[in-house]
C-alpha positions in Angstrom: -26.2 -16.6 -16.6 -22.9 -15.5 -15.2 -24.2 -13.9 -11.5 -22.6 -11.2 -9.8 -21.2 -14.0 -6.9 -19.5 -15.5 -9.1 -18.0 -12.5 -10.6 -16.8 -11.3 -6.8 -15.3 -14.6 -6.6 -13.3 -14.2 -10.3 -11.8 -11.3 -9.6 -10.6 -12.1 -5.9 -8.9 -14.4 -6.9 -7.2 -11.9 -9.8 -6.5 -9.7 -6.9 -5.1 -12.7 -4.8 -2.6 -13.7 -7.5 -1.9 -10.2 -9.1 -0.4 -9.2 -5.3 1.4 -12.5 -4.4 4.8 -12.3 -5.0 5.6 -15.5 -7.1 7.4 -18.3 -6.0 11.2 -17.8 -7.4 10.3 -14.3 -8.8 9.5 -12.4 -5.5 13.4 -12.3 -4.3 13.8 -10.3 -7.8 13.4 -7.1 -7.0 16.2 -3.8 -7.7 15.4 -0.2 -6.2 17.8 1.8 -7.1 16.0 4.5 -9.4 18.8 6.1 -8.3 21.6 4.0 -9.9 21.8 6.0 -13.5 23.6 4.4 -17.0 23.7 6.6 -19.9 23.3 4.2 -23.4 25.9 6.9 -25.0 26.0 4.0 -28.6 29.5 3.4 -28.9 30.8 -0.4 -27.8 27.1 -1.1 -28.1 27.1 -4.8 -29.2 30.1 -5.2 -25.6 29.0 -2.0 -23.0 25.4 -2.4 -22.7 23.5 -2.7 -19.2 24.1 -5.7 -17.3 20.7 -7.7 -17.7 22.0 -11.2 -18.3 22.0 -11.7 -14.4 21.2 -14.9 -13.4 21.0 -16.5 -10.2 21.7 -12.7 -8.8 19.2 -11.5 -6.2 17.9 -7.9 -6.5 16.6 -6.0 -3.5 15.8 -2.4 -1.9 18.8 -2.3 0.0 16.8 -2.5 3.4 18.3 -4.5 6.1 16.2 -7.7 6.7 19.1 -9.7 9.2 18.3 -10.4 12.7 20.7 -10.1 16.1 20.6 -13.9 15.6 22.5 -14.2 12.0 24.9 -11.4 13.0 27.1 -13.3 15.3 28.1 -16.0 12.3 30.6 -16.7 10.2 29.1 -17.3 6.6 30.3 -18.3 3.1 31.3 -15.5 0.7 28.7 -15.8 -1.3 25.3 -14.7 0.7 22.1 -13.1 -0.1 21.5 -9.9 1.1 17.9 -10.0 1.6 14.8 -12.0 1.8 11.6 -12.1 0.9 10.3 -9.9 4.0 12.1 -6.7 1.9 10.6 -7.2 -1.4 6.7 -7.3 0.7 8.0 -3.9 2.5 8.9 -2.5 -1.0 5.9 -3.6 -2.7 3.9 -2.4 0.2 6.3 1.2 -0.7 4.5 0.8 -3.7 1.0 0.5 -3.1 1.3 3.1 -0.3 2.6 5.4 -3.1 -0.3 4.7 -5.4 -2.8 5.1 -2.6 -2.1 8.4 -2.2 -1.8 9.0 -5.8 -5.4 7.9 -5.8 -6.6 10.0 -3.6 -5.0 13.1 -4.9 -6.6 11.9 -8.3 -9.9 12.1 -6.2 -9.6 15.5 -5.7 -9.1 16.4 -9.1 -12.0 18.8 -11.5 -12.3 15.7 -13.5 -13.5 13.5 -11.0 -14.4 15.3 -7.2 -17.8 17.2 -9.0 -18.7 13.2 -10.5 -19.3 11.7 -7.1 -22.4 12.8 -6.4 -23.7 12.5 -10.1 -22.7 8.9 -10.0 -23.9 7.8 -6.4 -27.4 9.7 -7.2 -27.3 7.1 -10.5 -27.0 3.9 -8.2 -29.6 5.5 -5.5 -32.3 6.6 -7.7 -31.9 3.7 -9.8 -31.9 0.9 -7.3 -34.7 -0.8 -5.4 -33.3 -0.8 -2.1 -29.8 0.4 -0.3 -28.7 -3.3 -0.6 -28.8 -2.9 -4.5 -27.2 0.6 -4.8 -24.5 -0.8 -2.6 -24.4 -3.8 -4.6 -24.1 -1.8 -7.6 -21.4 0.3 -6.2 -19.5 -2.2 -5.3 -19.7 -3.5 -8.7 -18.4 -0.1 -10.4 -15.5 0.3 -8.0 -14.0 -3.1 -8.7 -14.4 -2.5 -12.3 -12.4 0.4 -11.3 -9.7 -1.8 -9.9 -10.1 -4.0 -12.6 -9.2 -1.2 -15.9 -6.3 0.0 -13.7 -4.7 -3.0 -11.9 -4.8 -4.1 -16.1 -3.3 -1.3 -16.8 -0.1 -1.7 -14.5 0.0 -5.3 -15.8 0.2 -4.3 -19.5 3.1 -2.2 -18.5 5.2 -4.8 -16.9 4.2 -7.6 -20.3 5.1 -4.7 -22.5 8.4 -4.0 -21.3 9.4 -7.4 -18.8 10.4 -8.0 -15.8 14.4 -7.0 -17.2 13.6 -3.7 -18.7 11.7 -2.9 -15.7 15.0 -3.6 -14.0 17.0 -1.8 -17.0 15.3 1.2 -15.6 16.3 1.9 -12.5 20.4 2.4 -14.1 19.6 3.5 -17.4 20.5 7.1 -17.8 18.1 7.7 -21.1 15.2 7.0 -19.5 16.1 8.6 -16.2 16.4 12.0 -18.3 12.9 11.1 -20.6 11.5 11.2 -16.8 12.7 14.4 -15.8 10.9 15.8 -19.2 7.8 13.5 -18.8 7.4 15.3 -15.4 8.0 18.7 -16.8 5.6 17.9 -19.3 2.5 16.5 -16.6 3.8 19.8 -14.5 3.1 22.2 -17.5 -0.3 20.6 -18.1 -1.6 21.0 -14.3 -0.1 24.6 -14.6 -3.0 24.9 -17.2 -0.8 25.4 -20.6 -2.5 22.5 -22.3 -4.6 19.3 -21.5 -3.8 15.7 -21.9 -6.5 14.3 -23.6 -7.6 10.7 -25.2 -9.0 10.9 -28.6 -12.5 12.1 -29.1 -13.6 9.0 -30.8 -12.2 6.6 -28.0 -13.5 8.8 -25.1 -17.0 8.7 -26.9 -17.0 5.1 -28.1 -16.2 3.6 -24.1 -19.4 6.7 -23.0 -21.7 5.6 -25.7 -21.4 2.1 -24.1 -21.9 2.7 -20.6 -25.3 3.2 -20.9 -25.7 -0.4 -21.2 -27.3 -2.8 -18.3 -26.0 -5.4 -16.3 -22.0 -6.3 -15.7 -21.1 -4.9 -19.1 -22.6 -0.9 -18.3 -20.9 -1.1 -15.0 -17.3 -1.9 -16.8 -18.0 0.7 -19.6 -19.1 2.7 -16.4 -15.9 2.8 -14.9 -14.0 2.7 -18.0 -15.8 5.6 -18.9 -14.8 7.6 -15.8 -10.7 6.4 -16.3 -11.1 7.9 -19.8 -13.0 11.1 -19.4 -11.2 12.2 -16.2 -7.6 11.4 -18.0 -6.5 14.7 -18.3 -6.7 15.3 -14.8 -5.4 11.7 -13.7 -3.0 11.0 -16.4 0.0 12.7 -15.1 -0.7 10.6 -11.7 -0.8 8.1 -12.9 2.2 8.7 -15.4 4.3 9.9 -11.7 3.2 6.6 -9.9 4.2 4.3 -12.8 7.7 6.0 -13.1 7.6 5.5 -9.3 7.1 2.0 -9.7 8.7 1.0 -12.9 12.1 2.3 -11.9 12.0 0.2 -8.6 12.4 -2.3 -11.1 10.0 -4.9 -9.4 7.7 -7.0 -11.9 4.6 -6.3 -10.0 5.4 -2.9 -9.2 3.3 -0.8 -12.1 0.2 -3.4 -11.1 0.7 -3.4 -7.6 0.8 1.0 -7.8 -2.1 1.2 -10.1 -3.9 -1.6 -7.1 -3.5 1.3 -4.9 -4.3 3.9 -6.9 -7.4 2.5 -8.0 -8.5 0.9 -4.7 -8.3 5.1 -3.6 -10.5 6.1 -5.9 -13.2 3.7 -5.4 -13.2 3.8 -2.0 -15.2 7.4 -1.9 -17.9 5.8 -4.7 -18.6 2.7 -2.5 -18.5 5.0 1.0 -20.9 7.2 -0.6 -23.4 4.9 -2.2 -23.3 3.3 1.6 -24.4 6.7 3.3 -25.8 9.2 0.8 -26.2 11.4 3.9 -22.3 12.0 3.2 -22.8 13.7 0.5 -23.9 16.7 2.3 -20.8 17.5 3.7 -18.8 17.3 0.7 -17.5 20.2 -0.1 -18.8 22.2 -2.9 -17.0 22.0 -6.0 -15.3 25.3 -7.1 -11.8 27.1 -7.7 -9.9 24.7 -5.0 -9.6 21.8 -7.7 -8.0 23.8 -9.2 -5.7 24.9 -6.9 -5.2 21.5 -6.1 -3.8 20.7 -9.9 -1.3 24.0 -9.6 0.2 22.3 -6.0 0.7 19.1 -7.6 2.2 20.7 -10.5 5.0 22.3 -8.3 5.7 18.7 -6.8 6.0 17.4 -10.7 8.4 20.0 -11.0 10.4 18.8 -7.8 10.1 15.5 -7.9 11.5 15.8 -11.9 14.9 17.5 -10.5 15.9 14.3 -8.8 16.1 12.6 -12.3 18.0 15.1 -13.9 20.3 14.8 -10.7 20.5 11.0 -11.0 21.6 11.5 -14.5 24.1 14.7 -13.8 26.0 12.7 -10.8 26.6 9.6 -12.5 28.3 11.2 -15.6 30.2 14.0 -13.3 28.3 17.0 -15.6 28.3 18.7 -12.2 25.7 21.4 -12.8 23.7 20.6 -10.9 25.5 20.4 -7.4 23.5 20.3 -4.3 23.2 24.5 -3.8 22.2 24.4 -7.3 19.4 21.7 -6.4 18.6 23.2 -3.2 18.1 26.8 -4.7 15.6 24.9 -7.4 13.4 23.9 -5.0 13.6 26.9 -2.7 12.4 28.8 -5.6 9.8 26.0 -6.7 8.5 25.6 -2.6 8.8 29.4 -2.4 6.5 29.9 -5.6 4.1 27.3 -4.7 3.4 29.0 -1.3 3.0 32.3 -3.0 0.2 30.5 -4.8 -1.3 29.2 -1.8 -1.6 32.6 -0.5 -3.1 34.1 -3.8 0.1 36.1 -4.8 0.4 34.1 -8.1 -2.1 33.0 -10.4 -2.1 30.9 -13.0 -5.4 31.4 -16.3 -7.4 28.9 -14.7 -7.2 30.4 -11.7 -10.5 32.2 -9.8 -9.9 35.1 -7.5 -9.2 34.1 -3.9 -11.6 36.0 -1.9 -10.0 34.3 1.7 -7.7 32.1 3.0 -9.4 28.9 4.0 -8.3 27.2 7.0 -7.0 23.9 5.2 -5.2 26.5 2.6 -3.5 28.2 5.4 -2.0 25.2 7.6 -0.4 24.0 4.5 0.6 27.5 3.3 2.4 27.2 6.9 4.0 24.1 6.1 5.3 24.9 2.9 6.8 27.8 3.9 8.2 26.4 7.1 10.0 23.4 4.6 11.7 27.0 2.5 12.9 28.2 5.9 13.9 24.6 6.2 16.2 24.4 3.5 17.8 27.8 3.7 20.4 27.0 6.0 21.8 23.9 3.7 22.5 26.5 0.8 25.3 26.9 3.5 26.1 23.3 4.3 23.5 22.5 6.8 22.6 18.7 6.6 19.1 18.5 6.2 18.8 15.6 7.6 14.9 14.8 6.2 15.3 15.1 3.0 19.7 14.2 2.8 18.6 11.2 0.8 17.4 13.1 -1.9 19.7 15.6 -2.5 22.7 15.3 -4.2 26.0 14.3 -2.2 26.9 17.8 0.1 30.6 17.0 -1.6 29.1 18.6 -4.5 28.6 21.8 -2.8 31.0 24.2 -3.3 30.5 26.3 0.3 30.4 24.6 3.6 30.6 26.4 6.6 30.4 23.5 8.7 33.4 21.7 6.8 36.2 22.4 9.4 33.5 21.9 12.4 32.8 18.6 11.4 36.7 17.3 10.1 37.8 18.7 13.6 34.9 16.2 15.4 35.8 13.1 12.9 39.0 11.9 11.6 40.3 13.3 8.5 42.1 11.7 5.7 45.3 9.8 6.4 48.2 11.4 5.6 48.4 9.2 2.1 45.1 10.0 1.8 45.6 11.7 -1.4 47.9 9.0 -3.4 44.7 6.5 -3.1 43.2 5.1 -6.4 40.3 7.6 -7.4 40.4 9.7 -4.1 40.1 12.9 -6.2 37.3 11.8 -8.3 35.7 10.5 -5.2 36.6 12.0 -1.6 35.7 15.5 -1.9 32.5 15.0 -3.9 30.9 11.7 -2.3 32.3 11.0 1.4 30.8 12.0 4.3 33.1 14.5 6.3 35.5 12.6 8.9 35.9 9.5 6.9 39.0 8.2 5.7 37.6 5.2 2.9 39.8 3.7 0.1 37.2 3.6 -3.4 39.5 0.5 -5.1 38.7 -2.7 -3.7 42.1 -4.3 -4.1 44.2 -1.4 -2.6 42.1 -1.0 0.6 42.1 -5.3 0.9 46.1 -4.6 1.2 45.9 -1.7 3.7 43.6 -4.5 6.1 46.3 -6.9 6.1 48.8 -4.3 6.8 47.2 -3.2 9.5 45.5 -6.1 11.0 42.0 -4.6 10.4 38.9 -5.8 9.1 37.4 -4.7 5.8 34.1 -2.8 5.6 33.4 -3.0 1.5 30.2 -0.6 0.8 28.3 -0.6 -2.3 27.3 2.6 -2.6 25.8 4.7 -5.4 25.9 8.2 -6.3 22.3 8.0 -6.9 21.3 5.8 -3.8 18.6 7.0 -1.5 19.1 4.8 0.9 22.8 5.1 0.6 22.4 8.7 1.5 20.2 8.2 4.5 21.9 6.0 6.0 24.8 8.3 5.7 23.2 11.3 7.4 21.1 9.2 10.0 23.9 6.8 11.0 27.2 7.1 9.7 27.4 10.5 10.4 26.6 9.5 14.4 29.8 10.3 16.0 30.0 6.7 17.8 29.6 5.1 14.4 31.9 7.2 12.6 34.9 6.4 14.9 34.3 2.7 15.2 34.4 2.6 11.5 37.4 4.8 11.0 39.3 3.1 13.8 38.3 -0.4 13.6 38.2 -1.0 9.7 39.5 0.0 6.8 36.9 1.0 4.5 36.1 1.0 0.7 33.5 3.0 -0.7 32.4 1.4 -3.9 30.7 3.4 -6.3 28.6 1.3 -8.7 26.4 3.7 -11.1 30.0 6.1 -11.5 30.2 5.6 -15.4 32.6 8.5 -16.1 35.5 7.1 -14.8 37.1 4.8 -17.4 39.3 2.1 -16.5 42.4 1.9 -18.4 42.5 -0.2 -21.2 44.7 -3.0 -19.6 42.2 -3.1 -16.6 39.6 -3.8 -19.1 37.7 -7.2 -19.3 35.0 -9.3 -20.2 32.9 -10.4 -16.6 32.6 -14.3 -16.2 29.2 -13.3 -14.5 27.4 -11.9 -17.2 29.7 -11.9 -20.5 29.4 -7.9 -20.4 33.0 -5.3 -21.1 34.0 -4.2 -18.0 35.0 -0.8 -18.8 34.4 1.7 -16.0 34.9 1.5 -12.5 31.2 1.5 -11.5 31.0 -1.7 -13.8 33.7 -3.1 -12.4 32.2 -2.2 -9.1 29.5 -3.9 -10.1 30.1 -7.0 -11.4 32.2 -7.6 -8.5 29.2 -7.0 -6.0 27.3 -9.4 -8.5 30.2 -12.1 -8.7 31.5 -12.3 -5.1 28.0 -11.5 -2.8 25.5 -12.6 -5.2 23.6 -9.0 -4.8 23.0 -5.9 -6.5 21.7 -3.9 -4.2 22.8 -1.0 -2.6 23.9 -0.1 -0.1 25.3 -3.5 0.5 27.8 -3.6 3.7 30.3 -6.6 3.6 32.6 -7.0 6.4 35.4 -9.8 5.2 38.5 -10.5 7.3 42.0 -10.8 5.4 41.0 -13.9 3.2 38.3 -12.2 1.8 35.8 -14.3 3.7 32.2 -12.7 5.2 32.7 -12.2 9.6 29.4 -11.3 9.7 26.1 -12.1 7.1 25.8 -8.9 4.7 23.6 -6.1 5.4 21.7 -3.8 3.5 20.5 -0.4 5.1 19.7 -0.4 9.2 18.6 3.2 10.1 18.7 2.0 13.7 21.8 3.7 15.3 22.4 1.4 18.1 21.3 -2.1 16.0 23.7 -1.1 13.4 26.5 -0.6 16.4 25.9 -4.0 17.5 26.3 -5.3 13.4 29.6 -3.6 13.4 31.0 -4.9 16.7 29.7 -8.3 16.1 31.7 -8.1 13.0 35.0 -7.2 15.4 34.1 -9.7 18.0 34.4 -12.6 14.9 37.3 -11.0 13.8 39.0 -11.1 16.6 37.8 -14.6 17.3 40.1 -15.9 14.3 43.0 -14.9 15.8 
């Protein structure tokens, strides 16, 4: 008789191994959601995404060097990260589906079930200690259905395609309609539903005892409550698939699950809870509509990953910020009961919980105003496009004055007009072709700062507005180095067909300039992560060990002039 011990112990040890990065796999891991490729079919058997990349080490970008490594002169070839920034990442991603799960929790399909459920395990029981028991029981059955769930997703597609993902410019857009689609259903125009037959098959068998009424238990409540959970569960495995880590879609459905059996467990531990639960009513409701509005939101940044990397440029950063002005603006109306949607019941009064966050939706609209003007936005800069792209700036000749412009043959660069006015920050003067700004560092004696950048790089984009953009960074870059900006997800601009080749790396046709952007990242540092800050002197060899993103001003400072102090060492 298989006891209910030995079935704790069984699936601990699923957990234990389903959350542990694997040796040789965990260093494997590629954020950029951001980093868009368009499969367009022609030169489809020579241009196709660069997946063949052994040996190359994938990573969010973060910063994981210490004061320690800073000060030494490397090889060329480095990684850029360590294991300690795939566990943040991964812990990205379960924090992520946490809160997924508890937004699931507060759902129609699920809040009014709580009681219903804990009164089963009380009434049925012979003591707390079994109703606990039994609880405890149905919640990791929870875990179980959904943590298998995430780890179908990553054997169906593999650990490559999860990576494939993140640049690939097809799916990126099939996202922006899958969350239209989720946003459309918790506006009420239709549900998402499981067949009839399925949803009654996996009811008909919960009523079963022992370890196998418990699983058809909570299979039972993932099933029924799908139309309400499905599109958040859909958002938090986009979330995590496109961060291209393997354990990502498992990991995010851990967290997501663990959420919605917490309240199950709690409950069956202190009935007396129950009473102050709030009463079901119209509020779930409202609940739905909200998140429908972020679907809405969050699904622009997907059509903006696609529209920057292929230069469609309509939708420029007013564009985007006048989007979600109107969405933030609309869902606040909501909250205040100025729109209503068919579900909707008549709101009587403003609750007080209804009210602070009518306040702080608002407040974000006021917020994001002022960048419809050029403001930075510092809070959200990372996900809005480039503020290049917007065609007004007010602050434009405030901010060139304060920095230091172009050079004077600023404008005979390779790819400065495809590039400067649209991607770099105001007051910098970077070369975007690697060979021509290695030249301008041995004419001038200066050492290189090479950034991997992307047009579709979070990261890259905070650490713009957060650091590069301090006025003490800025100027030590601009009068200490030279810099290239390297775009590697900019697939409209072709190289010429003489430039064109096959990589050694990977065996792939080179035929754009983010390609060759970033086969060289892959070929000389080993990476493909971005941002990715090399600092090499005039030989092309690393001063300093590579660093991802440091949003800490004065750390980052101390990177940079570490990187002088070697420099100058040489000498």
């Amino acid at each position: 008789m298989f006891s209910l011990k030995k079935l704790y112990i069984a699936l601990s040890w699923v957990f234990i191994i389903a959350i542990t990065p694997i040796q040789g796999f965990s260093q494997d891991s590629l954020i950029n959601f951001e980093d868009v490729e368009f499969s367009s079919g022609e030169e489809a058997t020579t241009d196709t995404l660069l997946t063949d990349l052994e040996g190359v080490e994938f990573s969010s970008g973060e910063d994981t060097s210490t004061a320690a490594d800073t000060a030494a002169t490397t090889p060329a070839t480095v990684n850029a990260a360590d294991g300690d920034g795939d566990s943040s990442s991964l812990w990205g991603i379960f924090l992520e589906g946490l809160v997924g799960g508890f937004l699931a929790f507060l759902m129609p399909c699920i809040f009014p079930m709580v009681p219903l459920t804990v009164s089963f395990f009380t009434k049925k029981s012979a003591s707390k200690l079994q109703a606990v028991s039994q609880a405890l029981t149905y919640g990791l059955f929870i875990i179980v259905i959904y943590v298998a769930l995430g780890m179908l997703i990553t054997i169906a597609f593999g650990p490559e395609a999860m990576n494939a993902l993140s640049t690939n410019g097809v799916f990126n857009f099939f996202f922006f309609l899958m969350l239209v689609f989720f946003a459309a259903s918790f506006f009420g125009a239709f549900e998402i539903t499981l067949p009839s037959k399925f949803v009654n098959k996996i009811d008909s068998n919960s009523d079963k005892g022992g370890l196998l009424g418990y699983f058809f238990m909570a299979a039972s409540l993932a099933v029924v409550s799908f139309s309400c959970t499905g599109p958040i569960i859909g958002t938090v495995l986009v979330n995590a698939a496109v961060k291209g880590d393997r354990l990502g879609p498992a990991i995010a459905m851990f967290g997501f699950s663990f959420a919605l059996a917490i309240p199950f467990v709690l409950f069956a531990m202190f009935p007396a809870l129950l009473k102050s639960m709030p009463k079901s009513g119209g509020w779930l409701n409202s609940v739905k509509v909200v998140l429908g509005f972020l679907e809405l939101a969050l699904a622009l940044k997907f059509l903006s990953n696609v529209d920057l990397a292929y230069n469609w440029q309509f939708l420029d950063r007013e564009v985007f910020l006048a989007l979600w002005i109107t969405i933030f603006g609309l869902m606040g109306l909501y909250l205040i009961g100025k729109i209503k949607f068919s579900h909707d019941s008549d709101l009587k009064y403003m609750s007080v919980p209804r009210t602070i966050i009518a306040i702080i939706v608002f407040s974000f609209v006021v917020y994001m105003i002022p960048g419809m003007w050029g403001a930075p936005l510092k809070s959200i800069a990372a996900f809005l496009p480039p503020i290049g792209t917007q065609d007004f700036d007010i602050s434009a000749g405030v901010q060139a004055g304060a920095g230091h412009g172009p050079s004077a043959d600023a404008t005979s660069r390779k790819h400065f007009s495809h590039f400067h006015d649209r991607a770099t920050i105001k007051g910098m003067d970077p070369y975007y072709d690697y060979d021509e700004a290695l030249a301008a560092a041995k004419a001038q004696d200066k050492p290189l700062l090479v950034d991997f950048t992307g047009w579709n790089c979070v990261n890259c984009r905070k650490m713009e507005a957060d650091v590069w953009s301090d006025p003490a960074i800025k100027q030590m870059i601009n009068e200490k180095f030279i810099l290239a900006e390297l775009y590697v997800d900019d697939y409209d601009l072709k190289l010429p067909e003489a430039e064109q080749y096959v990589s050694e790396t990977t065996g792939k046709k080179i035929t754009s300039v983010g390609r060759k952007n970033t086969d060289f990242q892959i070929s000389k540092f080993n990476s493909n992560s971005q941002p990715l800050y090399a600092i090499l002197d005039n030989n092309e060899e690393l001063l300093v060990p590579t660093s991802g993103a440091n949003y800490d001003i004065e750390s980052y400072k101390a990177y940079l002039q570490s990187a002088i102090d070697a420099y100058n060492a040489k000498k």
